[in-house]
C-alpha positions as CSV (number, residue, x, y, z in Angstrom):
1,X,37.1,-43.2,29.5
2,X,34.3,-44.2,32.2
3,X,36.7,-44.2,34.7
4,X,37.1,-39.9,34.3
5,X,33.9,-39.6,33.3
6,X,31.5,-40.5,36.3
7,X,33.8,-38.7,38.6
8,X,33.5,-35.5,36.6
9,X,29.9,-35.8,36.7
10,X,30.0,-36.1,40.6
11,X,32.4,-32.9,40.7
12,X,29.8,-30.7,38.7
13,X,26.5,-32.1,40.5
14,X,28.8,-31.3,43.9
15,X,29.2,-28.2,42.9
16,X,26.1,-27.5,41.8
17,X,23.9,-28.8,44.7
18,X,26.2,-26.8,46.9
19,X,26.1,-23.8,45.3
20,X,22.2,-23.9,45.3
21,X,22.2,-24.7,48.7
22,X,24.4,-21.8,49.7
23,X,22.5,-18.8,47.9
24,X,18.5,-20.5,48.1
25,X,19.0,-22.5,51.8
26,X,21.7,-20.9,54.0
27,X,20.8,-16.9,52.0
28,X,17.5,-17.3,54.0
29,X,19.1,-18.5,57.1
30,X,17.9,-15.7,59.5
31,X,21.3,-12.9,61.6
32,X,24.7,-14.6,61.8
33,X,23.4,-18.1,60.4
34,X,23.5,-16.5,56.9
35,X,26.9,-15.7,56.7
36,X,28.2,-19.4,56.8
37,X,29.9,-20.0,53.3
38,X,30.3,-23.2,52.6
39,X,31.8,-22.3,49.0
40,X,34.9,-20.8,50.7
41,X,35.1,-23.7,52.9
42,X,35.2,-26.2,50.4
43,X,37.0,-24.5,47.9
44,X,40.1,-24.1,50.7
45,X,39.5,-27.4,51.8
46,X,40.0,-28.5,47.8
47,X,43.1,-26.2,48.0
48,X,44.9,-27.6,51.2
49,X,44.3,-31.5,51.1
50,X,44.0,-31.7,47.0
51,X,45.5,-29.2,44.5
52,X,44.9,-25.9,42.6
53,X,43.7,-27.3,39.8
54,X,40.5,-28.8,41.2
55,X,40.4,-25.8,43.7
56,X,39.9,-23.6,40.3
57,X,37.9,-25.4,38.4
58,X,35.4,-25.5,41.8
59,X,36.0,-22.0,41.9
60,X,35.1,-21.7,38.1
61,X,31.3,-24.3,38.5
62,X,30.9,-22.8,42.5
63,X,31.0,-18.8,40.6
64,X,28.9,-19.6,37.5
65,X,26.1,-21.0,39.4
66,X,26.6,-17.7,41.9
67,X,26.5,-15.9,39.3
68,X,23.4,-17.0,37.7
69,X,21.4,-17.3,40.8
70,X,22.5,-13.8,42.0
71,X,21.3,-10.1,40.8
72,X,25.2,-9.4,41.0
73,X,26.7,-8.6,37.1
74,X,27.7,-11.7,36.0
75,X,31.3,-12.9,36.6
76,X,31.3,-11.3,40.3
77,X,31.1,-14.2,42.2
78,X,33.6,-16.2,39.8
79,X,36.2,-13.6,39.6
80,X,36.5,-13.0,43.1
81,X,36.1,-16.9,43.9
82,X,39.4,-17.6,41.1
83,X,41.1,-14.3,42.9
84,X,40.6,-15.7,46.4
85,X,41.6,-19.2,45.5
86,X,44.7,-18.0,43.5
87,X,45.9,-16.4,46.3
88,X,45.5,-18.5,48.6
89,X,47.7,-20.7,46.4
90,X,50.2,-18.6,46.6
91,X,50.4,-18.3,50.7
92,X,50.0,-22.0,50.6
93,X,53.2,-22.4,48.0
94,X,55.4,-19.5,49.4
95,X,54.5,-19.2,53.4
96,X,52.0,-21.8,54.3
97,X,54.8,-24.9,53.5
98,X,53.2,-27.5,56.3
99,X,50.3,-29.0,55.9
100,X,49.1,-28.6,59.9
101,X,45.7,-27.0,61.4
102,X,47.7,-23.4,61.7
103,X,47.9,-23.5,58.5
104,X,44.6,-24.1,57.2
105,X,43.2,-22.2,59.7
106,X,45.6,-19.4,58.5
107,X,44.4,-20.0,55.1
108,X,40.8,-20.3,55.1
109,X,40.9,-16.7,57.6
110,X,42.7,-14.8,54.7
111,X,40.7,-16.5,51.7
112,X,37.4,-15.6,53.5
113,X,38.8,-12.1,54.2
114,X,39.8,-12.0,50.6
115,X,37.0,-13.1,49.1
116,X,34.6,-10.8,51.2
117,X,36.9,-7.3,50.4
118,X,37.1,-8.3,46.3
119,X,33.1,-9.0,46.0
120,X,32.5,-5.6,48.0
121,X,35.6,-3.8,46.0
122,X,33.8,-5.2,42.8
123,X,30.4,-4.6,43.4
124,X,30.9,-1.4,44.7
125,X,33.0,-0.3,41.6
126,X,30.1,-1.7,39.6
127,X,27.6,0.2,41.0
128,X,28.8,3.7,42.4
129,X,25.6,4.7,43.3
130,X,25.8,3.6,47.1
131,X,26.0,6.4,49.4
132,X,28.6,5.3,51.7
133,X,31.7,2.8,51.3
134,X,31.2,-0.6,52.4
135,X,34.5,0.2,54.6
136,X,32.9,2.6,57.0
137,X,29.0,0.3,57.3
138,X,29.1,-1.6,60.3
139,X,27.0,-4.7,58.8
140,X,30.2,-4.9,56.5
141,X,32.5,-5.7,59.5
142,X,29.8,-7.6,61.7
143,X,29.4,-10.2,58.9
144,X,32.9,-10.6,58.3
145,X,33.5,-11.4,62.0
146,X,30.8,-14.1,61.5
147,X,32.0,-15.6,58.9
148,X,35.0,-15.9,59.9
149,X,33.9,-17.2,62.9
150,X,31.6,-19.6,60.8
151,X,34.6,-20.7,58.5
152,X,37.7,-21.2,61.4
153,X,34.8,-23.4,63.5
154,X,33.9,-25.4,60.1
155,X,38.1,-25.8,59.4
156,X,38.5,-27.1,62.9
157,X,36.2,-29.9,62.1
158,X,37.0,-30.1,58.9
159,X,40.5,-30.6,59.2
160,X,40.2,-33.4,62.3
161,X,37.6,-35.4,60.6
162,X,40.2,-35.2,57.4
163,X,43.0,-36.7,59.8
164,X,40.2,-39.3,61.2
165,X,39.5,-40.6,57.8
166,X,42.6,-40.6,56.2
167,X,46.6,-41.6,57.4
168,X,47.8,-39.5,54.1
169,X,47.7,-36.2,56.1
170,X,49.6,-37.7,59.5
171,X,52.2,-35.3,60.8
172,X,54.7,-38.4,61.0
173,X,57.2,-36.0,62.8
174,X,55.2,-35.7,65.9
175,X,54.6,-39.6,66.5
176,X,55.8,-40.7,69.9
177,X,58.6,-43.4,69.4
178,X,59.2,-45.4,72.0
């Protein structure tokens, strides 16, 4: 029973400490530092090298605390983080087959892109009193491009120091024999 127990405990404080540290420490990062989101990051990087399940029930602790820290309705954040991940299942089960840098690269792009249209298309259906779509505001599309940006830099590390670490993930197929 101990054996399940302490790791548990160190999957919900992980979660936890990271979740406070993206919305109190990186939300008051000032311009394009902000939009690094290590909750995407992780939860893809849960998804590719370990399964859905613990990518879900990340996405599940990683949206509660979200949504408790945030002035959002509550169940934004975890809706659109179990929306995101689900999908991103689904690339990595139907078109995503290999397990190579394309591919998470690949998949952490479209979960971030995901993730960012669903919390917008949410919120804004939430709350039609906003003016203007979130489509046509130019501080939409500049933070996406940053966090992107943030999120493919953060997978290229990511996934090399993964491949340093570990010989589970070596692409045996392009070893040199000679």
């Amino acid at each position: 029973m101990s054996k399940r127990v302490f790791p548990l405990i160190i999957f919900i404080l992980f979660a936890s400490l990271l979740a406070w540290a993206q919305f109190s420490l990186i939300g008051a990062w000032p311009g394009p530092f902000r939009q690094l989101n290590l909750i995407i990051i992780v939860l893809v990087f849960i998804l590719f090298f370990f399964d859905f399940r613990a990518a879900a029930w990340a996405a599940l602790l990683f949206g509660f605390w979200l949504d408790t820290l945030s002035f959002q309705f509550f169940g934004l954040c975890m809706i659109s983080l179990l929306l995101s991940v689900g999908l991103g299942q689904l690339l990595l089960k139907n078109w995503l087959t290999n397990r190579s840098l394309y591919s998470f690269l690949v998949l952490i792009f479209l979960t971030t892109v995901v993730y960012n249209f669903l919390l917008l298309i949410f919120s804004y259906a939430h709350s039609l009193t906003s003016g203007n779509p979130f489509l046509v505001r130019p501080s939409f599309w500049l933070a996406l491009v940053y966090q992107l940006a943030w999120s493919l830099l953060a997978a290229l590390l990511l996934f090399h120091l993964t491949l340093a670490a570990s010989r589970k993930w070596q692409p045996l197929f392009l070893e040199k024999k000679t």
